[in-house]
C-alpha positions as CSV (number, residue, x, y, z in Angstrom):
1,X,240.8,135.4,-7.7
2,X,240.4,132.5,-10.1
3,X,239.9,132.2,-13.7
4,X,236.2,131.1,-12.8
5,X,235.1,133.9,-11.6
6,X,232.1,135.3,-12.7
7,X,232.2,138.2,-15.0
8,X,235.9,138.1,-15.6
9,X,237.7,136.6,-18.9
10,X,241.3,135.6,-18.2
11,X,243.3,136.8,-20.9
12,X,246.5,134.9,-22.5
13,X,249.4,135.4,-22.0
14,X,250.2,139.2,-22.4
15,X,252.9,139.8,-25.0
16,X,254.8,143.2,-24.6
17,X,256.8,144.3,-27.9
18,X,260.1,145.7,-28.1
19,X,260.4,149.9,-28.2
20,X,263.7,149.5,-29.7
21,X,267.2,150.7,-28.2
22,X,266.0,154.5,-27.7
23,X,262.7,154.2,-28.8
24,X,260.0,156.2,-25.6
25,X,257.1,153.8,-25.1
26,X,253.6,153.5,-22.4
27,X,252.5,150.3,-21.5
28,X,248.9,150.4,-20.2
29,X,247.7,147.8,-17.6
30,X,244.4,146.6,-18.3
31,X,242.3,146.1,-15.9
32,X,242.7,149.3,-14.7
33,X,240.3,152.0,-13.1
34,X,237.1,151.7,-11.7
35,X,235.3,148.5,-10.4
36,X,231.9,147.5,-10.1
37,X,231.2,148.9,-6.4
38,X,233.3,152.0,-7.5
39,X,230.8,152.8,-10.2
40,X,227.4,151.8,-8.6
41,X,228.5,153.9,-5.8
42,X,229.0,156.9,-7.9
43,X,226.4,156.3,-9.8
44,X,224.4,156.2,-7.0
45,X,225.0,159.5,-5.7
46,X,224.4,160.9,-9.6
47,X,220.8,159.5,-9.1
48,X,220.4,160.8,-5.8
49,X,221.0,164.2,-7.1
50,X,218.9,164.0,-10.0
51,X,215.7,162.2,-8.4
52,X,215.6,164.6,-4.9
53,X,217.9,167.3,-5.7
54,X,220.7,169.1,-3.7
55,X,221.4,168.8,-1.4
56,X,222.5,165.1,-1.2
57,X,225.0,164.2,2.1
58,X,227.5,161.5,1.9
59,X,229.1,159.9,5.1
60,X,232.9,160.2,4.0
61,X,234.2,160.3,0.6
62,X,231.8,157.8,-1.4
63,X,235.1,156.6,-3.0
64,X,238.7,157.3,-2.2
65,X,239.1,160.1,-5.1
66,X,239.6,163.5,-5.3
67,X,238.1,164.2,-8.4
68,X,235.3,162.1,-8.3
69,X,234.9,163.6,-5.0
70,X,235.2,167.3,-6.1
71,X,232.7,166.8,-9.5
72,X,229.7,165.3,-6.9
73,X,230.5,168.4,-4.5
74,X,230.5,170.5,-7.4
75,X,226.9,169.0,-8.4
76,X,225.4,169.2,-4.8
77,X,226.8,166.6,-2.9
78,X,227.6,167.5,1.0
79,X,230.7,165.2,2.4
80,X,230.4,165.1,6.1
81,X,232.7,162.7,8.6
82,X,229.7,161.7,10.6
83,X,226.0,161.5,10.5
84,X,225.3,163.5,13.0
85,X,226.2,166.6,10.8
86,X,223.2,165.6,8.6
87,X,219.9,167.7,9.4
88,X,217.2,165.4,10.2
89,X,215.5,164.3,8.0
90,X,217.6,164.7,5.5
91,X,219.1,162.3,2.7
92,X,222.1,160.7,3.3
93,X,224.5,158.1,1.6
94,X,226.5,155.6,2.8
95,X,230.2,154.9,1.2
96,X,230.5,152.2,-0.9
97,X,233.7,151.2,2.2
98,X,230.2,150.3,4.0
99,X,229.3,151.3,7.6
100,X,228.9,149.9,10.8
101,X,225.4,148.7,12.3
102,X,225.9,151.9,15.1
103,X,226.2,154.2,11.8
104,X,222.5,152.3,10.6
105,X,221.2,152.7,14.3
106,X,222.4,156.7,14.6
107,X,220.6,157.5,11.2
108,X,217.1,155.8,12.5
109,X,217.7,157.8,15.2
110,X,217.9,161.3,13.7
111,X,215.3,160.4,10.6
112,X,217.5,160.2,8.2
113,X,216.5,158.9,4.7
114,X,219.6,156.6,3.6
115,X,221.0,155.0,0.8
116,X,223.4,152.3,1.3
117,X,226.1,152.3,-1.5
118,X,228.4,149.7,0.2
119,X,230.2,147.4,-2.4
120,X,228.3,144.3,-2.7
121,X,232.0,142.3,-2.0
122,X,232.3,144.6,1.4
123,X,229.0,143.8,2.8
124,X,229.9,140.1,1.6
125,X,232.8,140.1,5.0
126,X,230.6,142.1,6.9
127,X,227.9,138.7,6.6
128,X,231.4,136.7,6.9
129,X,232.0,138.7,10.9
130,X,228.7,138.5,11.4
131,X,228.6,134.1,10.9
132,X,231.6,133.5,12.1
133,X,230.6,135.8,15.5
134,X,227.4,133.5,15.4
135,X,229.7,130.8,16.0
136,X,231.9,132.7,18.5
137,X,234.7,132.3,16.9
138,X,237.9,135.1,17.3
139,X,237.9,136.8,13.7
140,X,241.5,138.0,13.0
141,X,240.9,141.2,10.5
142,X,243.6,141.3,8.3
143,X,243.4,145.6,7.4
144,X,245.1,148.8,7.6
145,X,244.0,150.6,10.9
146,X,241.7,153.7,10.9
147,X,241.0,152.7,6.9
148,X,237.0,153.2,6.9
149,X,236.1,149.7,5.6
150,X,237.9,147.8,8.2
151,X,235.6,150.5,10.8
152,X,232.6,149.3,9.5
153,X,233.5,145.9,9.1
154,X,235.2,145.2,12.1
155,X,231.7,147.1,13.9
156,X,229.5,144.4,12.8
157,X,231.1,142.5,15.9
158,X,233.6,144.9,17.7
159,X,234.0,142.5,20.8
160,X,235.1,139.2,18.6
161,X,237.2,141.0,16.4
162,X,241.1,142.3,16.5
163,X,242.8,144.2,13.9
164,X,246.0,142.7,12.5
165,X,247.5,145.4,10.5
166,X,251.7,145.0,10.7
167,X,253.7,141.9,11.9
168,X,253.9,143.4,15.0
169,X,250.1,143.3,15.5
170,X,250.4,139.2,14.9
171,X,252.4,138.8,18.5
172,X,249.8,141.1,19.8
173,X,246.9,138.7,19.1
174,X,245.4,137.0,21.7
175,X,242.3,134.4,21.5
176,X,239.7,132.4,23.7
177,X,240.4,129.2,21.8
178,X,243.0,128.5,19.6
179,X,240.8,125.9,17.2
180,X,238.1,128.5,16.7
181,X,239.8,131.2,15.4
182,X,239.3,132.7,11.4
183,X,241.4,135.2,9.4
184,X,239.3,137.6,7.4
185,X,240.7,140.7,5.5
186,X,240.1,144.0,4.4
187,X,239.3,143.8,0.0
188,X,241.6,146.4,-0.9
189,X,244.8,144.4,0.3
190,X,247.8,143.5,-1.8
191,X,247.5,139.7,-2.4
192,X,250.6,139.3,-1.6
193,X,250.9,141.2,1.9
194,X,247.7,139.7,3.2
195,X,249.0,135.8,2.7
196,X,252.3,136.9,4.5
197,X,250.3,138.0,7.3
198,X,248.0,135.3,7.0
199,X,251.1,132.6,6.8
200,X,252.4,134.5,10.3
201,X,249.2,134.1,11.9
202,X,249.1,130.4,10.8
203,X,252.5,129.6,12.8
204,X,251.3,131.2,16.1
205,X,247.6,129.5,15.4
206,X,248.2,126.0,13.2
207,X,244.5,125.8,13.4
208,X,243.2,129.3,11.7
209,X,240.9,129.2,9.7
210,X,240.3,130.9,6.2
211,X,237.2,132.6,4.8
212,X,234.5,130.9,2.7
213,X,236.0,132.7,-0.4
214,X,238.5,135.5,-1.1
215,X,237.8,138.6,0.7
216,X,239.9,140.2,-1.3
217,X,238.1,141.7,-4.3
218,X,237.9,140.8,-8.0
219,X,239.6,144.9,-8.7
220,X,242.5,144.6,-6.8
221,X,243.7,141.5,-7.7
222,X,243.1,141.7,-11.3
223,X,244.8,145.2,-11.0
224,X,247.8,144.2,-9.1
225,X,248.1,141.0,-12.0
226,X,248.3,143.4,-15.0
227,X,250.7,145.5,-13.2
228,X,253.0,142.4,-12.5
229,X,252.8,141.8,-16.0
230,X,254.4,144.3,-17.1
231,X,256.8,146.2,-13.9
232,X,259.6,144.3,-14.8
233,X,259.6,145.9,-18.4
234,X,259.3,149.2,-16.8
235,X,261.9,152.2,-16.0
236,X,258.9,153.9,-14.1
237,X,255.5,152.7,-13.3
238,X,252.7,155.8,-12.9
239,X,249.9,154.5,-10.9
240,X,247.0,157.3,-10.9
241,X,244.7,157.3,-8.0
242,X,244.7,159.2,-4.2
243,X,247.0,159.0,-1.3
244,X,243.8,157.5,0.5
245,X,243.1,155.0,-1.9
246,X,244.5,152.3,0.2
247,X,244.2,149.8,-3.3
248,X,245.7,152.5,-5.5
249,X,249.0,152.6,-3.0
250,X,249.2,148.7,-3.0
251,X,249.5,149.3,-6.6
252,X,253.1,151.3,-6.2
253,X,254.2,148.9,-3.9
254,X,253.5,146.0,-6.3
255,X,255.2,147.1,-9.2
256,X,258.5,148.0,-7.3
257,X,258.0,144.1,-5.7
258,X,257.8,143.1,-9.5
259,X,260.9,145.2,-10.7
260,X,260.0,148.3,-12.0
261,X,262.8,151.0,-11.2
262,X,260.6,152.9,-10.2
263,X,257.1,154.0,-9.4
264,X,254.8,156.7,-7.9
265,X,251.1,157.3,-7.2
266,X,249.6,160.7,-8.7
267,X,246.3,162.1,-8.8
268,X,246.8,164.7,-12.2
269,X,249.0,164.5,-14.9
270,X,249.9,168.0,-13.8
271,X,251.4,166.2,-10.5
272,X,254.3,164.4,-12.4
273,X,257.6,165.4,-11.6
274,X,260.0,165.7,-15.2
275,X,262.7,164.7,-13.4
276,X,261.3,161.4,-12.7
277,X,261.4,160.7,-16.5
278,X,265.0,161.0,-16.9
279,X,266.5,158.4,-18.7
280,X,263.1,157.0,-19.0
281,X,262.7,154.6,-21.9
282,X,259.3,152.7,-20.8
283,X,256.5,154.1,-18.5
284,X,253.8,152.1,-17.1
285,X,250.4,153.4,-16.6
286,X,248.0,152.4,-14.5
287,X,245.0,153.3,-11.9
288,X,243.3,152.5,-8.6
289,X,239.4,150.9,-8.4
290,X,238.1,154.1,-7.4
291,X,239.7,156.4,-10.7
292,X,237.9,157.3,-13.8
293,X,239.6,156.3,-16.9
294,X,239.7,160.1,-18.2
295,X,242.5,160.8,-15.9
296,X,244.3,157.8,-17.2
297,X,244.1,159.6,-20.9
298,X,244.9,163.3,-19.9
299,X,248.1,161.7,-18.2
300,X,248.6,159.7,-21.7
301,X,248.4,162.8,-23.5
302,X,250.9,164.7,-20.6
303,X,253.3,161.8,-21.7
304,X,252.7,161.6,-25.4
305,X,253.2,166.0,-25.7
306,X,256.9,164.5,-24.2
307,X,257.4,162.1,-26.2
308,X,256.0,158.8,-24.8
309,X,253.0,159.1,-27.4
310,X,253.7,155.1,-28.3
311,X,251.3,153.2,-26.3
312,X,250.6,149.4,-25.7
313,X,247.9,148.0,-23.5
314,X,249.1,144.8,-21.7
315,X,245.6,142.9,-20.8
316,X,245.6,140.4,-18.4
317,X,241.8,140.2,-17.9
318,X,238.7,141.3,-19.1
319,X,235.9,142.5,-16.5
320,X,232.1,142.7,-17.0
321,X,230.6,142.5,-14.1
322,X,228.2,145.1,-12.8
323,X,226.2,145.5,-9.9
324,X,222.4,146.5,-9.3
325,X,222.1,149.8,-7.9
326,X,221.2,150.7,-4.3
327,X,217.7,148.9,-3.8
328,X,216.6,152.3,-2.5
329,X,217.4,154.2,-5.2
330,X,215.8,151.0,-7.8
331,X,212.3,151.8,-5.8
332,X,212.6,155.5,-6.4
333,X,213.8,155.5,-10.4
């Protein structure tokens, strides 16, 4: 994402100081944690809850989190897989990974109430299928299969669009006309992974086309930046966030690409092996869009009772954007 994006300051230059021949120090990527769509979508299922009551049910998990996931279920909130689990009638949100237009047409269909907490920056690919179908061009969606984003996004137009998830899905790809053919890509991507897909497609299709603007969101580059700032100066790099945040995973795999020795995604403090930090001199700490900063500090203070109590963000950017809430839920409050 570039420099002129709105809402985001690019830092300088992060400098990272010296811990000294023995001395135990954190660096702590920033940006990190939740984004924009994360929030309003949690938000939005707060407000829910507070303006009609529980029960409120969500279609999947609103965010890829456990324990964002377990504090709404605690407060009332009702995960389900599909809406046809919903009672008629009833109130139900949709993920902020977005749905598919079959999802909008089965809740009219059962009188469901909905509100639709689908990241402003998803629905923005979901009107990129939808043009670029207009057209009739072959949309090649760059995306890890099964993930529930690329199922909504690739519903918009299931019969114009084909899932490239490995290298092995490029050779598989076949299209109507080689000069109307577009790559578009699931958000949550590593920048890096996506353009070596993208440059793969480009040698069996010299003629593809690229989307109107990044696909890939504001978060996850910014995140994946901060944390190639600093992997290099890392022994281990502790990424917090869930095995099914697909953004939080890219994060691992990014700081090993940028030389950290070593790196692992955990949800809790508690889930931090000891026997990774041996012979541990600098940690890196991070988090995935979708975590909430306070597990971020209870793994701080897990590393400082250890030793690793020296701490020293490394910025790369500073983010203030925001996002309106749900117009649904803006009518009711």
């Amino acid at each position: 994402m570039s420099s002129a994006s709105p809402g985001i300051e690019q830092a300088d230059t992060p400098t990272i100081s010296d811990s000294g021949a023995t001395g135990k120090r954190v660096l702590l990527a920033k940006p990190r944690g939740y984004c924009a769509g994360v929030d309003r979508a949690v938000i939005a299922v707060e407000k829910a809850l507070e303006v009609y009551g529980a029960p409120v049910y969500v279609r999947k998990e609103i965010v890829h989190n456990k324990h964002v996931v377990e504090t709404l279920r605690e407060r009332g909130a009702i995960f389900v897989d599909e809406t046809t689990e919903v009672p008629e009638g009833a109130l139900v949100v949709f993920s902020a990974h977005g749905v598919s237009p079959a999802v909008h047409t089965e809740a009219a269909d059962r009188n469901l109430r909905t509100i639709d907490a689908t990241c402003p920056l998803v629905t923005k690919v979901h009107k990129e299928v939808n043009r670029f179908a207009k057209d009739d061009y072959d949309i090649l969606l760059i995306g890890h299969e099964g993930h529930e984003e690329v199922e909504g996004t690739a519903g918009e137009a299931p019969e114009k669009v084909q899932l490239v998830d490995t290298a092995e899905d490029v050779d598989k790809v076949e299209v109507r006309d080689p000069s109307k053919v577009v790559w578009l890509s699931q958000t949550t991507l590593s920048v890096d992974e996506t353009m070596e897909r993208v440059d793969q497609l480009r040698e069996r299709f010299p003629g593809l086309a690229d989307p109107p603007s990044d696909d890939i969101c504001y978060a996850t580059t910014n995140r994946q930046v901060a944390v190639k700032a600093m992997a290099a100066e890392c022994d281990l790099v502790l990424v917090v966030g869930s095995t099914n945040s697909s953004n939080s995973k890219r994060l691992v795999e990014v700081a090993l690409k940028a030389g950290a020795r070593d790196a692992h995604l955990v949800d809790f403090a508690r889930e931090v092996d000891e026997s990774w930090l041996e012979g541990v001199t600098t940690v890196g700490v991070t988090s995935g869009a979708s975590v909430p900063d306070i597990l971020v500090m209870d793994l701080l203070a897990w590393l400082a009772e250890r030793g690793w109590a020296d701490v020293d963000e490394v910025t790369t950017a500073n983010e203030k954007i925001a996002f309106a809430l749900p117009p649904e839920l803006r009518k009711a409050l």
